[in-house]
N, C-alpha and C positions, 0 to 999 in steps of 0.2 A: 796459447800464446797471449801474454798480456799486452798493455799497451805501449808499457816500455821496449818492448824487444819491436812491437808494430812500426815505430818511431824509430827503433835504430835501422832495421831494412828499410824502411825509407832513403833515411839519410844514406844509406850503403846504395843507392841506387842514384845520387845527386852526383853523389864524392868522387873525383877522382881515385883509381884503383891504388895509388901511390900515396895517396892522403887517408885512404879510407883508414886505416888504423887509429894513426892518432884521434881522429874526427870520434870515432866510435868510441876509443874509449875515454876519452872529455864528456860527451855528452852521457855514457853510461851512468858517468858519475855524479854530473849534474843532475840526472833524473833518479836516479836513484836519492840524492836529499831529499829532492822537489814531491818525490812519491810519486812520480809518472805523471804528474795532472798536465791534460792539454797544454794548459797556458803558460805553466812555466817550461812545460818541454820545447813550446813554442818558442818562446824567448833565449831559452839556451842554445836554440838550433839560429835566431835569427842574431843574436851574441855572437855566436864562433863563426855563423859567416862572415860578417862585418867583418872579422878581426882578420881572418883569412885571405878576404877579396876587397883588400881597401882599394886596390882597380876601379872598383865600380860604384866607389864616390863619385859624388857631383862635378869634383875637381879631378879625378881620373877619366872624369868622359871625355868632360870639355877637352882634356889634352890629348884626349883619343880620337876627337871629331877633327879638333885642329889638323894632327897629323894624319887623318886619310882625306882631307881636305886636299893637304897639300899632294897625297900621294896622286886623288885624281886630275889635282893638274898637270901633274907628270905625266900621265898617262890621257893626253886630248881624245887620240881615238878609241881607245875602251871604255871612256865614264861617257863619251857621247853616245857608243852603239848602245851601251849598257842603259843608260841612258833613256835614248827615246823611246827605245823596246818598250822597257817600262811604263814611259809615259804614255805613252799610246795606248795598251790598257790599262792606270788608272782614267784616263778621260774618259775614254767612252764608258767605264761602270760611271762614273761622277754626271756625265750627260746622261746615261739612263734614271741614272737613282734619283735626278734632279727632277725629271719629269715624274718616277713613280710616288715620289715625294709628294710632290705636289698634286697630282691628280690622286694620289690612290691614299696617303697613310697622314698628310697636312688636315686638320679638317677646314671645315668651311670658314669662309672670316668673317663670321656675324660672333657674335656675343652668346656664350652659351651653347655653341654648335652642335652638341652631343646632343641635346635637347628637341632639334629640330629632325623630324621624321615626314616620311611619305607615307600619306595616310590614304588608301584606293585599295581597290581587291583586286584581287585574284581570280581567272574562270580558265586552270589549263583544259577542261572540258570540249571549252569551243572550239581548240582546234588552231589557235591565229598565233603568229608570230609576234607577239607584244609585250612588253616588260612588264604592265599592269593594264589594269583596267578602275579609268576613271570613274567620278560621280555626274550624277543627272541634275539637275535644280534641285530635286524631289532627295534622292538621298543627302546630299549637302545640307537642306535647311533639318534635316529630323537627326544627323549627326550634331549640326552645332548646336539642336535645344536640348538633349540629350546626355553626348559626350561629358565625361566627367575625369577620364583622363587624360585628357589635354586642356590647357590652360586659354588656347587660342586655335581656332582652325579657318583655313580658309582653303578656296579654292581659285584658280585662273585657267584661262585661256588663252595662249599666246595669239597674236594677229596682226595684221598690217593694214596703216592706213594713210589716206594721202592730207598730207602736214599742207594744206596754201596761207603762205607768207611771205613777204617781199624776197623775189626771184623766182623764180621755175619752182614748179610743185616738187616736192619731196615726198616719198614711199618712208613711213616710219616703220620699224618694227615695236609693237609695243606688248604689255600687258592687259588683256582686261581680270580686276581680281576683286573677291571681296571682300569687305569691312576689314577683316583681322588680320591682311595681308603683312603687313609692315608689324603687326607684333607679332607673327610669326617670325620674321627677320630678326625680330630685337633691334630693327633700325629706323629712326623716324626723318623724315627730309629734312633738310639742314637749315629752310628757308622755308616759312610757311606752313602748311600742317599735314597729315595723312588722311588716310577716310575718317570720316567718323560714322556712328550711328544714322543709316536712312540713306549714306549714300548709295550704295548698293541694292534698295526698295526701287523698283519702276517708277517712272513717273519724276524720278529724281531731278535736279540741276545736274547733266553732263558735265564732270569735273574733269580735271589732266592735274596731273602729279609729273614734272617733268625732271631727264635724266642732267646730273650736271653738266655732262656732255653737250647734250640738246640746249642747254641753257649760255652756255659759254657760243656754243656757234651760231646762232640765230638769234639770240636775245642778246647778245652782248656781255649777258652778266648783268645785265638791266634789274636793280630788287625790283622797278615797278612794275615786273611781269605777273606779279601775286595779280590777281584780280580780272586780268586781261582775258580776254574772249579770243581763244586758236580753234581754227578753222580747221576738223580731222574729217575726212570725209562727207564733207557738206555739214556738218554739225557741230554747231559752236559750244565749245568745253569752255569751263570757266578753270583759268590756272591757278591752284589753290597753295602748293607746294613743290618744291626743286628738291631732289633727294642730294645726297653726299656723293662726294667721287669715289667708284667701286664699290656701288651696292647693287647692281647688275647681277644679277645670277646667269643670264640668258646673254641677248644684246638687245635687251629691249633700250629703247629711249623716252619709253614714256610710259605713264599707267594709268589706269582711266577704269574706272568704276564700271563694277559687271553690275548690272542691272537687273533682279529677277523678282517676278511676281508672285509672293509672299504668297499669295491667296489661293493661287493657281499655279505652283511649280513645272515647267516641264517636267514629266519622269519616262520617258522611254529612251532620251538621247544621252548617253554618257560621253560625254567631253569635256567635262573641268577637272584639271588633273587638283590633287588634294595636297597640300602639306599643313603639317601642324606645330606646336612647340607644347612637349610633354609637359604636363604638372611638374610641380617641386616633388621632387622623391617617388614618380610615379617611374616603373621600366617601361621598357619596349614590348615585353611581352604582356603585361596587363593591360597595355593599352588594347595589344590587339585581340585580347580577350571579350576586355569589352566592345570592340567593335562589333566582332563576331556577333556578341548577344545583340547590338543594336540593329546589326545588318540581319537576322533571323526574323526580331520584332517587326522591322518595317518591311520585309514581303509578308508576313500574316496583314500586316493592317495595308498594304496595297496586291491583292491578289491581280487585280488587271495588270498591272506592270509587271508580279511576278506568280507568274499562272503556277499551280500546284505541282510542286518536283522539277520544276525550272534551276531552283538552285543548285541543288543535289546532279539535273543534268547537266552544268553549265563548270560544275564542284568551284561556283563562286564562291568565294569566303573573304574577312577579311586582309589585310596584306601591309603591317603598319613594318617601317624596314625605315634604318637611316638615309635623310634626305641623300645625303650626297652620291650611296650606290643608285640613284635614278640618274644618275648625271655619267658614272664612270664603270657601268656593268657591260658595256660592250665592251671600254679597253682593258678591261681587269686581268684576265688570262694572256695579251698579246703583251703587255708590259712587262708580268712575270718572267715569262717568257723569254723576252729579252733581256732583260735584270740578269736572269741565269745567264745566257749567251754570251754574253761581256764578261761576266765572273770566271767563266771558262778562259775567253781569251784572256783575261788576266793571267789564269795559272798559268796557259802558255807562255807568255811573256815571260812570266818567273821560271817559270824552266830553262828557256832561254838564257834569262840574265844567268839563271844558277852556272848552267854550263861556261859560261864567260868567265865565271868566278872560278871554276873548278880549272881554266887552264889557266887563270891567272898563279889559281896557287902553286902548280906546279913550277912556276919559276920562281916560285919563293921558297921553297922546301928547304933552302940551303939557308937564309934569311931567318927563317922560324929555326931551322938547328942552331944559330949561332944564339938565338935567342932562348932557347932551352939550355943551351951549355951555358947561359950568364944567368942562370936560374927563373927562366918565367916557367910559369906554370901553363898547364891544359886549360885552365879558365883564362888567364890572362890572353892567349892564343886566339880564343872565343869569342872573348871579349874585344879583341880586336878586329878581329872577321866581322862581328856584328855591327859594332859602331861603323866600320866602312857603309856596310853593305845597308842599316839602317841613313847612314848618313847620303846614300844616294838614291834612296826611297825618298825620301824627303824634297831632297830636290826634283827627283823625276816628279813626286806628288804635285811639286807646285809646277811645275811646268804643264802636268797633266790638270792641273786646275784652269790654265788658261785652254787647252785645247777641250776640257769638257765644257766651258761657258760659250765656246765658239758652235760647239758639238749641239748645246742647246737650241742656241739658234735655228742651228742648218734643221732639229727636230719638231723644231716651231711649224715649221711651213711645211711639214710634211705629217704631223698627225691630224689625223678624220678631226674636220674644222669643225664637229659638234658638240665640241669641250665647252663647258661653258666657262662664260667670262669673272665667276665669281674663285676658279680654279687659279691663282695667281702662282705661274710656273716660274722658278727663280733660283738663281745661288742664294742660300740661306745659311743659318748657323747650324741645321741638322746636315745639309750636303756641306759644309765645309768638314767636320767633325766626321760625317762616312767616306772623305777622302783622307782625311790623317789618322785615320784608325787603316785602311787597305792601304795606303800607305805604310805605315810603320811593320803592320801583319805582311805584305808581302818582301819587305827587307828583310826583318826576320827568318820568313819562309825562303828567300833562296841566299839566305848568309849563314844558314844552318849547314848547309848541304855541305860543303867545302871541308867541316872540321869533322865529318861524322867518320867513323872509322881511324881517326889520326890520332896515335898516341905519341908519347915521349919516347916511347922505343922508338918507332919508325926513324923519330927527327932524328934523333943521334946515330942511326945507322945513316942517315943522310950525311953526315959528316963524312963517314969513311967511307963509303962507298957511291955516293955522287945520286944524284937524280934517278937514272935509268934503274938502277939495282933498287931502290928503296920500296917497299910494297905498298906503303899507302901509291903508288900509281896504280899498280890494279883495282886496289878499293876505288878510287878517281873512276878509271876507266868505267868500271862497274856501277860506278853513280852515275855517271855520263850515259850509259847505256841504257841507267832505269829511265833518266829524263827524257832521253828521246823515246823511249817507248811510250809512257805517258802523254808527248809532245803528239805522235802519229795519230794516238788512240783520243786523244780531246778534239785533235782535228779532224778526226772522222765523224763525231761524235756532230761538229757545230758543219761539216758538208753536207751529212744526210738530213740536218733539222733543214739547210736551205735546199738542199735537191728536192723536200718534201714542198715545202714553202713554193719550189718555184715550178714544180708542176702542177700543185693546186691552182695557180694562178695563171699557169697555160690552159687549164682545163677551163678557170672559168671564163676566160680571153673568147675561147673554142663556143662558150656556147650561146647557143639562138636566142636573145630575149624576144623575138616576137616581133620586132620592128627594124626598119632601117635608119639607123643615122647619122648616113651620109648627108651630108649639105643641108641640116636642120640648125636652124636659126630659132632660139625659142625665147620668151620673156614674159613677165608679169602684166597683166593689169585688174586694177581691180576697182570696181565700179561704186560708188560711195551710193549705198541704200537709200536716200534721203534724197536724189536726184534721180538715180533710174529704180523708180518703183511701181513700175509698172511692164506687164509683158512686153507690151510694144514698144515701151523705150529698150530694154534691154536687145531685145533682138533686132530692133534696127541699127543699135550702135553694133553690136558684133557684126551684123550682115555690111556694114558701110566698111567696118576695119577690114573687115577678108578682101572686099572692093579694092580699098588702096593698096594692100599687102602685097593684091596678087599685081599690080599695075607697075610695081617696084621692076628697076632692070632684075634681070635677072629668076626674079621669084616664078614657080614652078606652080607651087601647091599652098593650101592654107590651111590650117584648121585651129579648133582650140579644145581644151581637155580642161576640165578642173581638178587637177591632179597628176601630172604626168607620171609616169611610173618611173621608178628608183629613186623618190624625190620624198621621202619617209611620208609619204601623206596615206592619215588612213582615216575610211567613211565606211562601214560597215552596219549590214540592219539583215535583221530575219527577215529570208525571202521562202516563199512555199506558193506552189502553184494552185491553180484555183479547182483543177481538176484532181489532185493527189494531198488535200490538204496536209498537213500538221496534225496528228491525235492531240486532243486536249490532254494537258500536262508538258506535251514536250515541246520541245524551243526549235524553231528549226533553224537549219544552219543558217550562218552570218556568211553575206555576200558583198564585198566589195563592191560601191557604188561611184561611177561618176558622170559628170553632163559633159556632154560633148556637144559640139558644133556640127552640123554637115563640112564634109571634106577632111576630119579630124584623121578617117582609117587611111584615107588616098595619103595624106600627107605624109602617116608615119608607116605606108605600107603594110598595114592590118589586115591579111584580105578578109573579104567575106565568104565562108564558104557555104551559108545558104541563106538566103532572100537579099534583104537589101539594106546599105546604110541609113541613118540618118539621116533625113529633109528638113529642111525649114517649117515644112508646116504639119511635124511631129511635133506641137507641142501642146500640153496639157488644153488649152483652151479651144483646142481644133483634135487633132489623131491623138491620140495617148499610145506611142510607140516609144518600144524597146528594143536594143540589141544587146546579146547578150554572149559570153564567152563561152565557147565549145565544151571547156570543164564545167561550166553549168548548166547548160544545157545537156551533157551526156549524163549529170547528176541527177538531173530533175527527169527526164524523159528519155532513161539510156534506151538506144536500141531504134530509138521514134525521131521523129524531124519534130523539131519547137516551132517551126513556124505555124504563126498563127495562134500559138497558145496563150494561157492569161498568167500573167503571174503577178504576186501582191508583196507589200511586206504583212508578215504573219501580225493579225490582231485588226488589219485595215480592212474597211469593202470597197473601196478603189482598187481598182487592177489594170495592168498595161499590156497591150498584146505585142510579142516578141516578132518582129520585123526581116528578125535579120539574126544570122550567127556568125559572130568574127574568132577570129583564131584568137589563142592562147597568149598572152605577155607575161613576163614575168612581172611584177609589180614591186614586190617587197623586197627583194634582192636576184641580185644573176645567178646567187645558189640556190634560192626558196624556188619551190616548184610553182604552177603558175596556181593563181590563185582565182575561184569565181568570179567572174565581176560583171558587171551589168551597167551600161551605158545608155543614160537617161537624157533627154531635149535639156535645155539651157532654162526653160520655165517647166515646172515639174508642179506635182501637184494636184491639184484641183481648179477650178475654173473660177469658183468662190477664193481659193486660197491657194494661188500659185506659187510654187519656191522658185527663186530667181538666181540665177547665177550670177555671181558679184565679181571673186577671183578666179580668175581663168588663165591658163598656161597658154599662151597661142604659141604656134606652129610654123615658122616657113621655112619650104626645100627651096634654095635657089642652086645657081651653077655657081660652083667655084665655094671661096673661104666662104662661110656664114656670117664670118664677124664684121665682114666691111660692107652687111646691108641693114648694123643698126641703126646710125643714125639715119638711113632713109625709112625704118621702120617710126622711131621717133616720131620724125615730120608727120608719117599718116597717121597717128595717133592724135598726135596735138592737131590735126585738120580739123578734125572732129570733134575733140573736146579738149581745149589747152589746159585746163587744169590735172587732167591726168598725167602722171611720171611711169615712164615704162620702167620696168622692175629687173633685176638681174638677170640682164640679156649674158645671153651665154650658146654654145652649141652646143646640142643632144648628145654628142658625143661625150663631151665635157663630163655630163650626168650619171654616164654608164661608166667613166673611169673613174668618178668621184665614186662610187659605190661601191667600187672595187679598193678604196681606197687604204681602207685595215690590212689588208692581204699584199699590199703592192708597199706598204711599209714594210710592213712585217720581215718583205721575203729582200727589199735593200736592205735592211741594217743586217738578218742574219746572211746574206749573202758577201758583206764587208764583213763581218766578223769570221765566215768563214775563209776569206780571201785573205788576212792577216793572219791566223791560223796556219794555213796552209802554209803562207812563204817562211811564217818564225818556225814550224815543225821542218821545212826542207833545210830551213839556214843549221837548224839544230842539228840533221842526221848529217848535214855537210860536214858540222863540225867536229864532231863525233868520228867519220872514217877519216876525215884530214888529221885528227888527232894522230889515230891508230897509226895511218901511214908514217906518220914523221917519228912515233914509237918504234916500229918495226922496221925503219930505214935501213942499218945495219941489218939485222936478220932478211930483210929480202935480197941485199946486196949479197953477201953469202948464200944465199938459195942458188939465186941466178948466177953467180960463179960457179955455180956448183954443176950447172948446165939446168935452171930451172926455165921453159920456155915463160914466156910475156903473158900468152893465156892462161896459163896455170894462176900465176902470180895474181892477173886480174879477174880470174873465178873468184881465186879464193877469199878477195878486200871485198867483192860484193856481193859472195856469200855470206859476210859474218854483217854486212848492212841488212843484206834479203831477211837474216836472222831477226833483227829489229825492229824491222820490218812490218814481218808477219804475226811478230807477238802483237808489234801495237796494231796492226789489222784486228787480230780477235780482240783484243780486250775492248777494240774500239767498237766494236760492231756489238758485242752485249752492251755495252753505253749507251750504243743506239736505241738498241731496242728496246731498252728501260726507258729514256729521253725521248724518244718515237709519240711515246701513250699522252707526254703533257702534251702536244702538239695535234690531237683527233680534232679537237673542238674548232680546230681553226685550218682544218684541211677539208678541200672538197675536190671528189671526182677524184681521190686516191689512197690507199689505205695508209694508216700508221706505219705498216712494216712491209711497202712495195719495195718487193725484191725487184725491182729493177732499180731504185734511186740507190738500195744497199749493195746494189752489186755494181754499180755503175759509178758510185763516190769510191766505193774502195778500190777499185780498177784504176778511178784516175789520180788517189791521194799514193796506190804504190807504184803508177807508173812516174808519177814525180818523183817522191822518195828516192824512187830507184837511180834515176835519172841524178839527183844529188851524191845518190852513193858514186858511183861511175868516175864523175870528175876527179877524186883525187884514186881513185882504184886505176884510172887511165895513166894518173901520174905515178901512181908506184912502178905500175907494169915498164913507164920506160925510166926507171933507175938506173944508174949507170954504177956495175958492181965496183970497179974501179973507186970511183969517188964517194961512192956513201963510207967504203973500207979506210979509208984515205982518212973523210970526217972524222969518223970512228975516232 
């Protein structure tokens, strides 16, 4: 077969069966000159349409849009039902895609954004729940003298500290970063200047770098802030520059030079997380090439920080990935997710509307005959289906425009608040353009449905023998049939993704974290280094705040934690006992650490199930006491009581004798299992060189709501020392459902999606046996004349539903169980394919169904034979 004969089956498969002749042999002719070549076959085939389908001129739409324009004002209640259906799912895809947009496929709004990567390793060896693993002083300064595939690197630390300037003290959140922070960004402040060279050397002039935000509400917008001395934590920063509005990546409001000693790097503490901006014309993957080599180089040349086969045990390597998956790797899978979920209710919707169309054209049959006998053609017919049925996409689209920028909203205040602020979520030119593209695709998709199966024969037997006799109704029927099948089977499809959804989320409601919190009252403070630097300031100011805490009406219990658990805080260090060391080469395990208070276990109901809590005069410079968690304790000394024992971080000759075993928390999430961890005095350390706890979570149980004992908590803070500002007082409670907070989205929107699903597949199979009834009117009237009882008649209308039923049951239940597997990653405490969620959505999607079939099956059964024969 040549190419010519490829071309005319083609076209034999476009052509109407009544045109196909002449079409063929025109164009045989033409390509027979032309010698077959694509392009002029091209031209001949787009030649003869033109000349065929001058319909589908610019000036044949326009008078084709005019007049279904006017048709659906004729029709108020069909283009509304039709209508909202519709808009209903486009909004909620245009609210989803608005958000995936932005969080997920927008990039970042700096300059050059593909350019900017996260530069930190990788160690899945160790075991921890963490997206990367940061740099230490030590790895940071021998990457930037080194590095040659990036052009700028820096590292930071997020922190908080207390801002005193005219009014009540202020908690800031800010940045500490170094040198090459802001030409990482590609952004320099707007007013004044960035780091330069030396600010980030010890010993530096404390600088602040301040947010426009921070600059408009406390300065005024004042220029002559350059130069001024701000008071952050008892230490005076010189303000050197004001950044731009919306160069926040985080919510920091200020940035202030990370300080490290050139000479003498820290290298065991990794906490500076890393980003960079790639060379000109360097990839992603050479850079992390050469990481690799540098991170190999610098454990040969520091064996004490990385003992022999540490890395290889730990399988640290390097880890260079674009910056912005460090910002949106948790919502990445839960957003798809949902993307898909709404794309489904769309189709629903279109099924829907299709069905609408498909009874609408049955009152038109007669309408399209008179229009075939004055000579319109099979396209012109098409063409007119489609332009309606595009021309009320259009409209549903814009009205689904206004209810997806509502739809944003209401998603605003309900996704995990850990997005960061440089993620700018919005109607944009890419979400307008993915709503008039589903838009236009789904007017298409249910303006098709209507003419498939309808020829020129049918219409003109519609002439002579009227509506009921014509066979395009069964083709109808039978489209009608497939759509609600479809319509049961996507709604089964979006009930098991949320039956799965909403039992993983009763399961994690169901389980124990470890503590009580009822009537926990909790909030920041944090103690500025430069005023309590010394043990006995620090433990007197805690011991004086538990004093007034507990004096408060009401208050119960006190304590304080540096870290509470589900509050993403993490402090982890090789722990090994003194009597079971570590073999030289290997790393021992990373153990959660944090400083508690005395009263910290009472408060959050931790019991101890052997020796004793935490005392006040546990600390470093008096008892060197520890308590420690039951899973570490049964890790280190299964089988044996810990009390009494010594344990160290691995590499130290300080060690602490363990006091006490408290029970298990979860810490990292209500699904992660509990994690080691080890609760250390408020001064830690040495007696030469004690570590002081600065930010602390405190703790009160009183009776009744938690929230109406903050400002009494306030006053006892500010008794003691008015420049501190208490920090996002909140209740424990609060804490445990914010962590829950991805799953409790996830399982509202697909639980509305399944709930709009549901009612558009009942409205569908409604309308589908209300059809058939009012077809089959006469024929039941004659049955039942005939002596047919009422039950007979009403088996058999919700037998031929039951029929549609159970197709769309099965095909919906393999849907499922394909659509089940994206859904693992984000279910806990039930499997992907729990036959009870599939046995229990499809129980309740055909006792509904069924329940819609019924209603008009109940109306046929009381027909009165008489009158349907009469209508006749």
């Amino acid at each position: 077969m040549d190419r010519r004969d490829v071309w005319i089956r083609l076209v034999g498969l476009l052509v109407p069966h009544d045109e196909r002749h002449d079409w063929i042999q025109e164009w045989r002719a033409e390509l027979t000159v032309s010698g077959g070549g694509m392009t002029h076959a091209w031209g001949a085939v787009s030649d003869a349409w033109y000349l065929r389908t001058e319909g589908w001129t610019m000036d044949g739409m326009l008078r084709d849009s005019r007049t279904a324009v006017r048709g659906m004002v004729r029709r108020p209640f069909f283009t509304a039902l039709a209508g909202i259906t519709l808009a209903v799912g486009i909004g909620a895809n245009t609210a989803i895609f608005t958000v995936v947009d932005g969080v997920l496929l927008n990039p970042l709004p700096f300059p050059q954004s593909e350019r900017m990567v996260s530069y930190n390793h990788e160690a899945p060896g160790l075991g921890i729940n963490v997206p990367l693993i940061p740099h230490s002083e030590g790895t940071y300064l021998h990457y930037r003298e080194h590095a040659r595939a990036v052009e700028s690197f820096a590292v930071f630390a997020d922190a908080n500290v207390n801002l005193i300037a005219d009014g009540d003290p202020q908690r800031l959140p800010v940045m500490y970063a170094t040198q090459d922070y802001f030409d990482v960004l590609g952004v320099q402040p707007a007013l004044g200047r960035g780091f330069v060279d030396g600010d980030d050397v010890e010993g530096a002039e404390p600088i602040a770098i301040l947010s426009d935000g921070l600059w408009a509400r406390r300065f005024g917008r004042d220029p002559s802030v350059l130069g001024q001395l701000v008071d952050m934590d008892g230490v005076l920063h010189r303000v050197v520059g004001v950044m731009p509005e919306g160069s926040a990546v985080l919510e920091e409001e200020a940035w202030l030079a990370l300080q490290i000693d050139h000479t003498s790097p820290e290298a065991g503490s990794f906490g500076l997380i890393g980003a960079a901006r790639l060379a000109e014309g360097v990839t992603m993957e050479a850079a992390d090439a050469e990481m690799h080599e540098l991170l190999l180089r610098y454990a040969q040349e520091n064996p004490d920080d990385f003992p022999e086969g540490a890395l290889e045990q730990a399988g640290m390597d390097s880890d260079v990935k674009p910056l912005k998956e460090v910002f949106v790797e948790d919502m990445r899978s839960v957003l798809w997710v949902l993307l898909g979920t709404v794309g489904i209710v769309l189709l629903v919707a279109c099924a829907n509307v299709a069905n609408l169309f498909l009874v609408r054209a049955e009152g038109r049959i007669r309408e399209q005959a008179v229009r075939t006998a004055m000579g319109a053609s099979r396209a012109d017919m098409v063409r007119q289906y489609l332009t309606e049925s595009v021309t009320l996409a259009v409209g549903a689209g814009l009205l689904g425009l206004l209810i997806g920028s509502s739809g944003v909203r209401g998603l605003l205040m309900m996704v995990p608040a850990d997005l960061p602020q440089a993620l700018h979520i919005g109607i944009d030119g890419s979400v307008l353009a993915f709503t008039a593209v589903i838009s236009i695709v789904s007017g298409l998709l249910f303006g098709i449905i209507p003419t498939l199966g309808r020829g020129q024969n049918d219409l003109s037997l519609s002439l002579k023998d009227g509506n009921r006799s014509s066979t395009g109704g069964k083709e109808r029927l039978r489209a009608r049939s497939v759509l609600v099948v479809a319509q049961v089977a996507l709604a089964l499809i979006l009930l098991v993704g949320s039956g799965l959804m909403l039992r993983s989320f009763s399961a994690l409601q169901s389980v124990d974290p470890g503590f009580d919190t009822e009537g926990l009252l909790t909030f920041q403070v944090g103690l500025p280094s430069s005023q309590y630097d010394s043990p006995e300031l620090t433990i007197d100011f805690h011991r004086q705040l538990a004093e007034r805490l507990a004096a408060i009406p009401g208050a119960e219990l006190v304590g304080a934690i540096g870290g509470l658990p589900l509050t993403d805080t993490k402090s982890a260090s090789p722990m090994e006992s003194t009597d079971r060391p570590v073999a030289d080469g290997e790393l021992a395990p990373l153990v959660e650490t944090r400083q508690a208070t005395p009263g910290y276990f009472e408060v959050m109901s931790i019991p101890i199930l052997e020796g004793r809590a935490l005392a006040w005069s546990d600390q470093s410079t008096e008892y060197r006491a520890v308590v420690i968690s039951e899973t570490l304790a049964k890790s280190l000394w299964p089988g044996e009581s810990a009390i009494g024992r010594q344990i160290r971080r691995q590499g130290n000759e300080e060690s602490w004798e363990v006091v006490g075993v408290a029970g298990d928390v979860r810490f990292d999430g209500i699904e992660d299992d509990p994690l080691p961890l080890l609760y250390e005095p408020i001064v830690r350390g040495t007696a030469e060189s004690p570590g002081l706890a600065t930010a602390m979570d405190i703790v009160v149980r009183v009776g009744g709501d938690p929230l109406t004992s903050i400002q009494a908590a306030r006053e006892a803070v500010r008794a003691i020392d008015p420049r501190l500002p208490i920090i996002l007082p909140r209740s424990v409670e609060s804490i445990v459902s914010d962590s829950m907070q991805s799953t409790s989205f996830t399982v509202l929107l697909l639980g509305i999606a399944a709930g709009i699903a549901l009612l558009l597949g009942t409205v569908g199979i409604y309308g589908v046996i209300a059809y058939v009834v009012s077809r089959r009117t006469a024929e039941i009237g004659v049955r039942m004349a005939l002596g047919a009882p009422a039950s007979v008649v009403l088996r058999n209308v919700v037998g031929q539903g039951a029929v549609l039923i159970a197709i769309g049951l099965g095909v919906g239940l393999i849907g499922s169980w394909a659509m089940s597997r994206t859904l693992a990653s984000l279910l806990y405490g039930v499997t992907a394919t729990d036959p009870i969620t599939f046995v229990g959505t499809a129980a309740l999607l055909a006792a509904v169904s069924l329940l819609a079939t019924y209603l008009p099956a109940r109306k046929a059964a009381r027909i009165d034979p008489v009158e349907a024969l009469r209508a006749e």
